[in-house]
KOLMIKE-175914 format. One record per residue (C-alpha): residue in three letters; x, y, z. Coordinates in steps of 0.25 Angstrom, whole numbers, plus 5000, padded with zeros to 4 digits. Layout:
residues N
ALAXYZ ...
***
This chain:
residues 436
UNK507551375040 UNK506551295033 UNK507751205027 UNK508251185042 UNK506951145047 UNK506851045037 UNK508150995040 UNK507851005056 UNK506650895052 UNK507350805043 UNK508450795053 UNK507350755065 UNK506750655057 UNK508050595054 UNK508450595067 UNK506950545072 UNK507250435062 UNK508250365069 UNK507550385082 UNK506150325080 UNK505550205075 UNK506550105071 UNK506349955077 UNK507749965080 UNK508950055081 UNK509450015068 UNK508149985059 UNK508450105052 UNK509550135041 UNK510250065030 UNK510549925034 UNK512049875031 UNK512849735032 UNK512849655045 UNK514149605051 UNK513649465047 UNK513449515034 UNK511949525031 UNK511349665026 UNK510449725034 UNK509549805028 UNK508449885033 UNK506949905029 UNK505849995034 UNK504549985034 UNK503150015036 UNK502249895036 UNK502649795047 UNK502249675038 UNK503149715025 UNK504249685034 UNK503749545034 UNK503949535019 UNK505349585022 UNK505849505034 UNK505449395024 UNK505949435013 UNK507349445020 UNK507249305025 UNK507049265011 UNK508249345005 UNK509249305016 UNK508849175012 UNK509249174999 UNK510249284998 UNK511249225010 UNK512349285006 UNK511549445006 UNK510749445018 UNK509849535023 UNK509549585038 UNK508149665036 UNK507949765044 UNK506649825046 UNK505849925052 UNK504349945052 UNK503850085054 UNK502450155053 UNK502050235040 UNK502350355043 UNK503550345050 UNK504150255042 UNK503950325028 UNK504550465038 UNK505750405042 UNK506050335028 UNK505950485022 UNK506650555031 UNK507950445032 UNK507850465016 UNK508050595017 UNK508950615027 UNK509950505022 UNK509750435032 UNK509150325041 UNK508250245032 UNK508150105028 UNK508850025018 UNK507349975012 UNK505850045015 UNK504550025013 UNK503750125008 UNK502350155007 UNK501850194994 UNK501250324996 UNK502550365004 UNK503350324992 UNK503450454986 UNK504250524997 UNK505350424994 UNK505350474979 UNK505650634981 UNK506550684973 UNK507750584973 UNK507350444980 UNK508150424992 UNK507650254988 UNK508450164979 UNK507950144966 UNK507350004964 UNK507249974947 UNK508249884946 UNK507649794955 UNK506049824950 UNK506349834935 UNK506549694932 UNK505349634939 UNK504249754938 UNK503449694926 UNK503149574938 UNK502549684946 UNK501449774947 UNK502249884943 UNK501350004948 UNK501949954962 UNK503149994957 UNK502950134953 UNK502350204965 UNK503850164971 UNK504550234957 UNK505150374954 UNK505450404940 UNK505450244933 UNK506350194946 UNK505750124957 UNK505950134971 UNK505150034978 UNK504849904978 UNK503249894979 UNK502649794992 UNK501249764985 UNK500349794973 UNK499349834984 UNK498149814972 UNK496949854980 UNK495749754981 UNK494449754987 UNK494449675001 UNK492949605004 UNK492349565014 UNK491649425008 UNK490749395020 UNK490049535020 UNK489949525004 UNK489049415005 UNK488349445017 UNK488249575008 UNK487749464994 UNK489049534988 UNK490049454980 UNK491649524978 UNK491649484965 UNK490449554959 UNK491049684964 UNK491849734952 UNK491549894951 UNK491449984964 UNK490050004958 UNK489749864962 UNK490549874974 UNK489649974980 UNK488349894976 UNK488949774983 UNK489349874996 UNK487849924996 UNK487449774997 UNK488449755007 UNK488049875017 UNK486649825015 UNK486949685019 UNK487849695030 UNK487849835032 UNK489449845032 UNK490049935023 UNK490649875010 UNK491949955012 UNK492850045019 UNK493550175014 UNK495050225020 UNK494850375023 UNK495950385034 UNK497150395032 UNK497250285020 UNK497150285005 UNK496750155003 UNK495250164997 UNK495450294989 UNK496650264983 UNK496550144978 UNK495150184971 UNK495650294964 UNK496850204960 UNK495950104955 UNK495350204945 UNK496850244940 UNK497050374948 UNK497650444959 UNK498050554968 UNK499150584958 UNK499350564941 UNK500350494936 UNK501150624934 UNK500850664949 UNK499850774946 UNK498650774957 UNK497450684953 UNK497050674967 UNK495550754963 UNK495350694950 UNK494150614946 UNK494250484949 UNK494750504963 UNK493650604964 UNK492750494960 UNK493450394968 UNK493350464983 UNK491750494979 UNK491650344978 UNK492150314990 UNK491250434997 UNK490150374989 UNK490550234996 UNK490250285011 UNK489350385008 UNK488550374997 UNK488350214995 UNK488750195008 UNK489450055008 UNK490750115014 UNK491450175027 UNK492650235031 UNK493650135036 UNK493550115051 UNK494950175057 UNK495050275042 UNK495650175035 UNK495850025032 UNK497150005041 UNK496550055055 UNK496449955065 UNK494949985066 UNK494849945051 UNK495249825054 UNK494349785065 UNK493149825057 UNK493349755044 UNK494049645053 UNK492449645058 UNK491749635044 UNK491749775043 UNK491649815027 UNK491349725015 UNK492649755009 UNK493949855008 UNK494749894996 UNK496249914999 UNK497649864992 UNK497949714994 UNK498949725004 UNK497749755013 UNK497649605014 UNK498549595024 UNK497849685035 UNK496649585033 UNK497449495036 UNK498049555048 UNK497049645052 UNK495649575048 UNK495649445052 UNK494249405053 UNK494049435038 UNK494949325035 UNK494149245024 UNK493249355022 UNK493949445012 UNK494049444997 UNK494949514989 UNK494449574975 UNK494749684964 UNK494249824968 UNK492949854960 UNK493149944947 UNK492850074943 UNK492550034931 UNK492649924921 UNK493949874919 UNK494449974929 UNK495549934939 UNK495149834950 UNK496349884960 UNK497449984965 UNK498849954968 UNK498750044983 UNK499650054994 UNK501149994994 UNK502549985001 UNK503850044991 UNK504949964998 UNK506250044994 UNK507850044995 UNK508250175003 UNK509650254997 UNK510050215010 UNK510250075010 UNK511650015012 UNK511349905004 UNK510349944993 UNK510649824983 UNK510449724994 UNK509149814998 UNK508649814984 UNK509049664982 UNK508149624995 UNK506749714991 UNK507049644977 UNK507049504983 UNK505849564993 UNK504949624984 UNK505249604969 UNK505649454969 UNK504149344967 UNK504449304980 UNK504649424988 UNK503249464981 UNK502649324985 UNK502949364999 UNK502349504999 UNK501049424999 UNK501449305008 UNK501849395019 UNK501149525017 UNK499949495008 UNK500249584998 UNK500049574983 UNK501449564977 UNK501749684968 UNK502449574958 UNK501349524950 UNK501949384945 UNK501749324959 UNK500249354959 UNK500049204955 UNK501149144962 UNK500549024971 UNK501149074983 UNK500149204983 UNK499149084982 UNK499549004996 UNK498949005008 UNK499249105015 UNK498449225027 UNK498049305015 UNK497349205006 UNK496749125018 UNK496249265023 UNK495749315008 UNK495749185000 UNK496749144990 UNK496249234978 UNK496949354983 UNK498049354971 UNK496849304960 UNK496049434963 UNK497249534962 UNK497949474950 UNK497149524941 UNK497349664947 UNK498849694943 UNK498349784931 UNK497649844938 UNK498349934948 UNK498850064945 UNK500050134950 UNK499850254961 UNK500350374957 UNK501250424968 UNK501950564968 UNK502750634977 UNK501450684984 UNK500650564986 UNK500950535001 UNK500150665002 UNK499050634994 UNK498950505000 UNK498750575015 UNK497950695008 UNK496850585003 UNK496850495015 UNK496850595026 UNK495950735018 UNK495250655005 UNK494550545010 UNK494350595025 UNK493650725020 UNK492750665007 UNK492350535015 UNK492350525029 UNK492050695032 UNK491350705019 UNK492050855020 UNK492350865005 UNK491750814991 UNK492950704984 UNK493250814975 UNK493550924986 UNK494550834995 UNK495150764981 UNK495350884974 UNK495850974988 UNK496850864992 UNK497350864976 UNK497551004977 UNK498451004990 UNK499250894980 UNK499451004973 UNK499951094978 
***
């Protein structure tokens, strides 16, 4: 009975998939020829503004490649819903798109027993050695790879200038957390705003990337449970320490630095500074306005001397489904899109991301003008290039789309905004429910 009521819900959402969602009737599926001879080819996403980087990146090949032409299809979908149907048109067989992004915590789902998403080496091999090749293996299984990697996401710390000096505190003399909460006690006393904010909502994006920075994780490299060792026990008193011992921190307005009322406080001046991936730039942009001249860009402080001063965190696998009708045109495109030196130039033009591909760190045109640099200045690249050694790989196993929600919605919630449990009591009970 159990079998047929697993079949009965497999077969619902199959049939939900078709029903709901789509921008059109026929924005899901494999894509095929047209009768004027042009491919179409269709692509799912997540993030409304990657298909920005696509619609361009089609424009460009169509351009060039006139005798293979491509009609992109795309569809935009929220989080959830588009990592479900994705899941459940790959096990079904049917329904899913010929190219999908997906997000990198989700990534392990795709890799269960045999991957039902084409594998990528022939195309990453040769160019690797140009890129920072820990984005490429949170998207691998077994030495091959299955996706193509959006950003480096290296996470730097965002400051507010204008309350730092208010404050007497200069960025650059910040260089451990030591200092960093010296300079937060001089900034609560000046201005009496805090020098940061902590995700304990619903996102990952303060915990995380601390304990990442100090080279561990949820899981070892072996995908044993290290979710309660040491160091993250360590890490999560720190950041208790910050809001309730020092007292230079608070819980980010809205849980979490992507809520609307996030915006509007720091929009208004509201913290000193923020620590979060690089690909955060673009919701300043978009979202903060009135910071615009305001905010510097630097390393995170250190643990320790000659610790790292970053975290690769966050990320968009784009993948080939076994479902494409044209796979090699598929895997030609995401090639041209995202592996080529111009593909990667225009990862930062159009979505202000650091390219995973190294080399074009010092290219002039990551120096022109453009929204980011008149909004943060134009030593945005100068201060991460120096960082690409410094970032280490995420260890994702099968289980860490669980450990992920078990942090962000028990962990942080119940050691830093209830104050129910000690760090090691919530660390070492969620590590045991991974365990089991």
């Amino acid at each position: 009975m159990k079998r047929f009521a697993r079949l009965f819900i497999v077969l619902s959402l199959v049939f939900a998939l078709f029903l709901s969602g789509c921008s059109s009737s026929d924005s899901s599926g494999s894509g095929g020829e047209t009768e004027d001879g042009v491919t179409k080819i269709t692509l799912w996403s997540y993030i409304p503004m990657h298909l920005d980087f696509y619609k361009d990146a089609v424009e460009r090949w169509n351009k060039e490649f006139p005798d293979r032409q491509i009609e992109l299809e795309t569809t935009n979908y929220p989080y959830a819903d588009m990592h479900n149907k994705l899941l459940v048109s790959l096990q079904s067989g049917v329904g899913a798109p010929d190219i999908s992004d997906v997000e990198f915590s989700q990534f392990p789902n795709l890799l269960k027993g045999k991957p039902q998403v084409l594998e990528l080496n022939d195309i990453v091999e040769p160019v690797k050695e140009q890129f920072v090749e820990s984005r490429f293996d949170i998207y691998s299984k077994d030495g091959k790879y299955y996706g193509l990697p959006t950003h480096v996401g290296a996470t730097v710390m965002y400051y507010n200038k204008e309350i730092l000096d208010e404050a007497g505190v200069n960025a650059d003399d910040i260089v451990t957390w030591d200092d960093y909460v010296e300079a937060g006690k001089k900034v609560v006393e000046a201005t009496g705003k805090p020098m940061t904010t902590l995700d304990v909502g619903g996102r990952p994006w303060t915990y995380w990337p601390l304990i990442s920075q100090r080279g561990s994780d949820f899981f070892g490299k072996d995908g044993e449970v290290t979710l309660d060792n040491e160091i993250n026990e360590e890490t999560l008193q720190f950041m208790y320490d910050l809001v309730h011992t020092d007292k230079i921190a608070q819980m980010a307005p809205g849980g979490h630095s992507h809520s609307e009322e996030y915006y509007g406080f720091m929009n208004q001046g509201g913290a000193a500074s923020i620590l979060m991936p690089f690909w955060y730039m673009g919701r300043f942009v978009d979202y903060m306005p009135d910071l615009k001249g305001k905010m510097i860009i630097r390393p995170l402080p250190v643990w320790e001397e000659g610790g790292n001063r970053s975290a690769g965190m966050g990320g968009t696998g784009t993948v080939i489904t076994n479902q494409a009708k044209n796979p090699e045109l598929a895997k030609d495109f995401l090639e041209y899109a995202k592996l080529t030196k111009e593909g990667n130039i225009q990862l930062w033009n159009i979505l202000g991301f650091d390219p995973p591909r190294w080399d074009v760190w010092d290219a002039p045109e990551l120096r022109e003008p453009n929204k980011f640099t008149e909004y943060f200045g134009e030593d945005i690249f100068d201060t991460i290039s120096e960082l690409k050694d410094e970032i280490v790989p995420v260890n994702l196993t099968e289980k860490s789309p669980e450990a992920r929600s078990i942090v962000e919605n028990n962990v942080l919630f119940e050691v830093i905004e209830t104050q129910e449990k000690t760090p090691k009591e919530a660390l070492k009970e969620a590590a045991d429910k991974l365990r089991q």
